[in-house]
N, C-alpha and C positions, 0 to 999 in steps of 0.2 A: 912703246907706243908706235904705232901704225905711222911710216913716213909719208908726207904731203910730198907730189909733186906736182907741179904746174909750169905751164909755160906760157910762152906770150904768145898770144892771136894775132890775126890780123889787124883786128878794132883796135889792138894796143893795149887791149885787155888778159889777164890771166883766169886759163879756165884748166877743169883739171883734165891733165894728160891722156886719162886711161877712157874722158868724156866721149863718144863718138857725137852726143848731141847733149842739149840741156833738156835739164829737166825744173830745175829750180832758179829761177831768180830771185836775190835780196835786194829788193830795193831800199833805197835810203833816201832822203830828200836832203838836199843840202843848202844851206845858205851860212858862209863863215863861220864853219865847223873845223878849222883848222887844228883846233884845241885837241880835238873827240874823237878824230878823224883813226888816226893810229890803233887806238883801242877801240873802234866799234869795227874798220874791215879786220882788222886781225880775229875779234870777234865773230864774223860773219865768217871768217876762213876755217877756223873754228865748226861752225854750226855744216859748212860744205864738207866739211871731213866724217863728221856724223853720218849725215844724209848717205855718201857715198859706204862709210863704211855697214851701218846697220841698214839699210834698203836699198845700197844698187844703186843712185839717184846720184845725178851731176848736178853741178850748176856754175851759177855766173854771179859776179856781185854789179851791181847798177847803181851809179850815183846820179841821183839825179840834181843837176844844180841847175840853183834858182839867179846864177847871176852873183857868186861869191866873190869878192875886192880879193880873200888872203891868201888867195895860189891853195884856196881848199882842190880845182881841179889836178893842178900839174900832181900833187900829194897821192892823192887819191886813183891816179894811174900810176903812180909808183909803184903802191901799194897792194895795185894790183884788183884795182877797178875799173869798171868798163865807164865815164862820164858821161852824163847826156845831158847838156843843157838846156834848160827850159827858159824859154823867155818868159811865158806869161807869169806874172811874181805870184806866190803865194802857197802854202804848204799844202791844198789839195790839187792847185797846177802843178807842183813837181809831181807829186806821186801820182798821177793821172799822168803826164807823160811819161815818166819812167817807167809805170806797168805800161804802156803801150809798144815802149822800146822793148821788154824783155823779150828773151829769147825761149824762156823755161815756161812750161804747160803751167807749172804750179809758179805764184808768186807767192816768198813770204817778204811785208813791209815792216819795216819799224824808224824810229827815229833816231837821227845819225847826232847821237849828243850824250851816249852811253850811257843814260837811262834803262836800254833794255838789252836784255839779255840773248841774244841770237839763238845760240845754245837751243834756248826752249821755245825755236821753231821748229825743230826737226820732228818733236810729236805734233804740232799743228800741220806742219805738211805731210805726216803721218795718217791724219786722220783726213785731208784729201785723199789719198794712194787707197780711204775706204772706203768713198764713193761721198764725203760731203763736200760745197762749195765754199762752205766759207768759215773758218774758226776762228772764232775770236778771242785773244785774250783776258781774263779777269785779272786786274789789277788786286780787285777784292777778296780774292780767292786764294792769289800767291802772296799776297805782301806787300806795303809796301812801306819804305827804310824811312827812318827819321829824314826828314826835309827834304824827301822827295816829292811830296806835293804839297803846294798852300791847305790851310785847315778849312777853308773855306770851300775849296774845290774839292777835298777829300771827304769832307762829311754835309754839305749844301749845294754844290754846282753839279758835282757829276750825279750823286743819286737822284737829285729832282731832275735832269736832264732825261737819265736814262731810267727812272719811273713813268716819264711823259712818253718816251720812248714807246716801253713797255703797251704803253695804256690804248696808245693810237696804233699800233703797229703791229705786239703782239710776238715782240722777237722774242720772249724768253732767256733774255740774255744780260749778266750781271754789272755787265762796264761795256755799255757803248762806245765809247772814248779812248778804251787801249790804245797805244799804237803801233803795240806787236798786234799782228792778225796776217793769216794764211786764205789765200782764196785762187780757185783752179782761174786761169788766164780765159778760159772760155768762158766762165763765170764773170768774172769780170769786166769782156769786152761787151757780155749782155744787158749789163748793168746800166751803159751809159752815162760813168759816173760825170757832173759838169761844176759841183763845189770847189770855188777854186782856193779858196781858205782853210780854215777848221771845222766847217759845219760837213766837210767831206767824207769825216769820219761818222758823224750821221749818218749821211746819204747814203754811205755803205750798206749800212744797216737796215733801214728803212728799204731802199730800192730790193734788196735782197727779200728781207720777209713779206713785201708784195708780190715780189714774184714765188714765193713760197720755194725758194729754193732751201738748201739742205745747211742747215746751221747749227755749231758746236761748239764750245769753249773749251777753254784749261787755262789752268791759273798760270799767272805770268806775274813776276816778280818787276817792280817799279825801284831804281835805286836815285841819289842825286845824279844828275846831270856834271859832266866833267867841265861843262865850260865855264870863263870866267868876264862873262859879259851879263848881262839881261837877255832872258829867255825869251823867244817870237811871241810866247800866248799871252794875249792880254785878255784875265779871266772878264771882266764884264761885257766887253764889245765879242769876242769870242764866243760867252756863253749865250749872248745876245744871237750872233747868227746862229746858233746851233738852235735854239726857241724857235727862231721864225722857219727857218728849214722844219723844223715840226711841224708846224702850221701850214708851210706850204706843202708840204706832201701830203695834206689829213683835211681833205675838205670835207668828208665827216665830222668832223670834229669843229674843224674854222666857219662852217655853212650849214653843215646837217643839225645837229645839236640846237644852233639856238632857233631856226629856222622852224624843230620839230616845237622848241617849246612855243615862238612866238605864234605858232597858227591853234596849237592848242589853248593857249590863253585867249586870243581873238575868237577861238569859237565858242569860250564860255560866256564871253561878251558879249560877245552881238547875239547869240541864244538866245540871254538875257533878255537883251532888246530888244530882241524877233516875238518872244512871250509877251514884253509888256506893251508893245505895239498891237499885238494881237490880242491877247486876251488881258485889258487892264486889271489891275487889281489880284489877278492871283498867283506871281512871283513879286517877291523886294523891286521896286523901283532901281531901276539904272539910270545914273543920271548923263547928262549931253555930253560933259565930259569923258564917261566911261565908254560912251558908243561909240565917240570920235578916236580913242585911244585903241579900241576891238577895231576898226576898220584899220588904222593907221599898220597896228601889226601883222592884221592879215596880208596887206599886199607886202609889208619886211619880210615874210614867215614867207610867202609864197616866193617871192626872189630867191632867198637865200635857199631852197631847195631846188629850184633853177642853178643856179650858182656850183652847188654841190653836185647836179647831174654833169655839168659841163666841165667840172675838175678832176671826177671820175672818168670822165669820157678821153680828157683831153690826156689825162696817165695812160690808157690804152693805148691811145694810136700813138703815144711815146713810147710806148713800152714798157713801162716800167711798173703796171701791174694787169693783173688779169680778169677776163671777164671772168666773174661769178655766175656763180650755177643758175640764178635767175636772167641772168642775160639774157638767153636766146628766148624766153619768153617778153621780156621787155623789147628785144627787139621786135618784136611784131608790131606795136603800137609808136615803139620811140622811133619815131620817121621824122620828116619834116612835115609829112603833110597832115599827119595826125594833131603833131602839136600847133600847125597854123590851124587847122579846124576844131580845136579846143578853145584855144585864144579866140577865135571868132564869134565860138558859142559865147564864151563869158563877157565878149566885149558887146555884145548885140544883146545879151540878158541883161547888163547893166546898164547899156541904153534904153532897154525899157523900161528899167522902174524909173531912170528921172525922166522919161518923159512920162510915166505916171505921176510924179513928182509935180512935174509942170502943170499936168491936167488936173490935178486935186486942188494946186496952190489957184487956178486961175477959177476952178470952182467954188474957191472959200473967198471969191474978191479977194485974190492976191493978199489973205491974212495970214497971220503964223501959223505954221504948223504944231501941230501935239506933240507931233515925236520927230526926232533925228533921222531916226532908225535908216527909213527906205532912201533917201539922201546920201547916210552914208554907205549902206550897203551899194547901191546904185555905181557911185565913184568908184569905190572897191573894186566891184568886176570890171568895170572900165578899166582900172589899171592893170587888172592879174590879166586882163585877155592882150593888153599891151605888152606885157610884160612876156607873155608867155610868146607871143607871135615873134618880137625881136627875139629872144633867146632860140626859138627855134632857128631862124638864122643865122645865129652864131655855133650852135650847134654845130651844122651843116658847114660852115666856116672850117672848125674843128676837129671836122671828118672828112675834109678834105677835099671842100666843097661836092660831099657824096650828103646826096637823102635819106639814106640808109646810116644812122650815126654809127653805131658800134658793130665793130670791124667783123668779120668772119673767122679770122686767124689770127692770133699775135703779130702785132707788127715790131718791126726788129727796133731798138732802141739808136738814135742815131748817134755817130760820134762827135764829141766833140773836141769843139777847137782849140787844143792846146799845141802851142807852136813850139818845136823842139828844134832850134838852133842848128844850123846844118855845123857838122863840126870843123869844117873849111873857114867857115867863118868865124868859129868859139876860139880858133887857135891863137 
């Protein structure tokens, strides 16, 4: 077998000898992994022997700690790691800092508690070196060992997680939630990723196939975990963020969807009433109830498609997806001043049927009305042309105080703040 050599760096870190630069970083996240520690960098020194031997490829290992009580860092430079401490707690703030620290073009991550196998990054960073951003590992595809995951998580939390995934997003990809996965360092600083928990293995995900960047898996083998505590994932508050990070990245889904159906059932309502206010007698009677419930959704239905433009919009100028092929003709109209003279239209239409309203009630001597109808449609527009005039300046808020909402070029995704401990201090 091929002899390893390495030496110590400046950092205090070991890289390999024959390196003139890196090219791979292994990141690890760490919190009181003292147990794991031995067999997962030894494992990672492992996988940098690979890399260098079959492709050329150097690297580094990166701990990233969250703040360990059990001398996981002094260990872990022993051993022959580079430490970076992360103040801000939480398993997507380490590994959000420690890819930021890397040195290596390519990062491969996984979790420091010898569940996975290192080894089977060197074809994940393999298949970077082929021009893709980001490979993710299937747990489903390679295995995974008696009581290495709850039964719960392995046949109900991760497939409805990463079905919903699927459904909003459109990754094509079997296990959202590995936590071996490979992705180019430029990839990644485009990403902007900001989950500071577990929903970050999400957002990987998600932020990646909005920007349609280039995505591929291999199976990767899941074993027990070496340590002899309680493990950090708490499957329901966990799976919990990882739900709502769906939601909030999918405001198609959280806004468009019910928004499309509530305007479509409101205009089979009020239709209704619009026919039997007009022409009595030749559709079913809709009664006062039904008209008041058609209006009441039209202005839900109308917001939440507001809602939905301004979630899309406000993803753009984050960066974290793209304008679509219809943009540049939406942009012509979606301005501010377009949508203030829409709301104006519908706000001044609706002022006219109640003062129709007023005029008809004050010509029947102030008697009841026959129908609902023009009362409630009247209100209705009142509110959509309200509704649409604020949203336009919130819009414009969102575009950065520009009238022009969606941008002309990608705007870069910005970084966030995860505070990495100067190590003067960590010492």
């Amino acid at each position: 077998m091929q002899h390893r050599q390495f030496v110590r760096a400046d950092a205090g870190a070991w890289h390999d000898a024959a390196a003139s630069a890196i090219d791979v970083t292994i990141v690890m996240p760490c919190l009181n992994e003292i147990q794991s520690l031995p067999h997962c960098i030894g494992n990672a020194l492992d996988a940098l022997a690979r890399l260098r031997a079959d492709h050329g490829l150097h690297g580094e290992i990166v701990v990233a700690d969250n703040g360990s009580t059990d001398g996981s860092q002094a260990l872990a430079t022993a051993l022959g790691a580079r430490v970076v401490p992360i103040a801000q707690r939480g398993y997507g703030a380490a590994l959000i800092g420690g890819c930021h620290a890397a040195a290596g073009r390519h990062i491969l991550m996984g979790d420091c508690d010898g569940s996975y196998d290192f080894t089977q990054g060197v074809a994940m960073v393999a298949r970077l070196e082929q021009g893709f951003d980001l490979c993710m590992g299937s747990r489903f595809k390679g295995g995974i060992a008696k009581g290495a995951m709850p039964w719960k998580n392995r046949h109900i939390g991760n497939p409805a997680l990463t079905g919903l995934l699927n459904l909003f997003f459109r990754s094509g990809i079997s296990d959202a939630h590995c936590g071996l996965r490979a992705i180019r360092r430029d990839a990644f600083v485009r990403l902007g990723l900001t989950g500071s928990g577990m929903e970050f293995a999400s957002e990987m995900v998600i932020k990646a196939a909005l920007l349609k960047l280039r995505i591929t898996e291999l199976p990767a083998t899941l074993s027990p975990d070496l340590r002899q505590r309680a493990p950090h994932l708490r499957p329901w508050r966990d799976g919990w963020r990882h739900l709502r990070y769906l939601f909030m990245l999918s405001p198609t889904w959280v806004f468009g969807v019910p928004g499309v159906l509530a305007v479509v059932l409101a205009a089979i309502l009020l239709g209704a009433a619009a026919l039997e206010t007009a022409l009595p007698g030749t559709a079913p009677a809709i009664g006062t109830y039904w008209t008041v419930l058609g209006g009441g959704l039209l202005t839900i239905g109308h917001l939440a498609l507001l809602m939905v433009c301004a979630g899309h919009l406000f993803a753009m100028h984050r960066g974290y997806r793209l304008a679509g092929r219809g943009s540049a003709i939406i942009a012509r109209f979606a301005n501010l001043e377009t949508l203030l003279a829409a709301g104006a239209v519908a706000l001044l239409a609706g002022a006219g049927l109640l003062g129709l309203v007023a005029w008809e009630w004050v010509a029947r001597d102030f008697g009841k009305a026959a129908s609902i109808f023009l009362p409630v449609a009247g209100t209705s527009l009142v509110i959509v042309g309200l509704q649409t005039i604020m949203s336009a300046f919130l819009m414009a808020m969102i575009s950065g105080n520009e009238a022009q909402f969606i941008p002309a070029r990608p705007v870069p995704a910005p970084q966030p703040a995860i505070a990495i401990v100067p190590e003067r201090l960590a010492a």
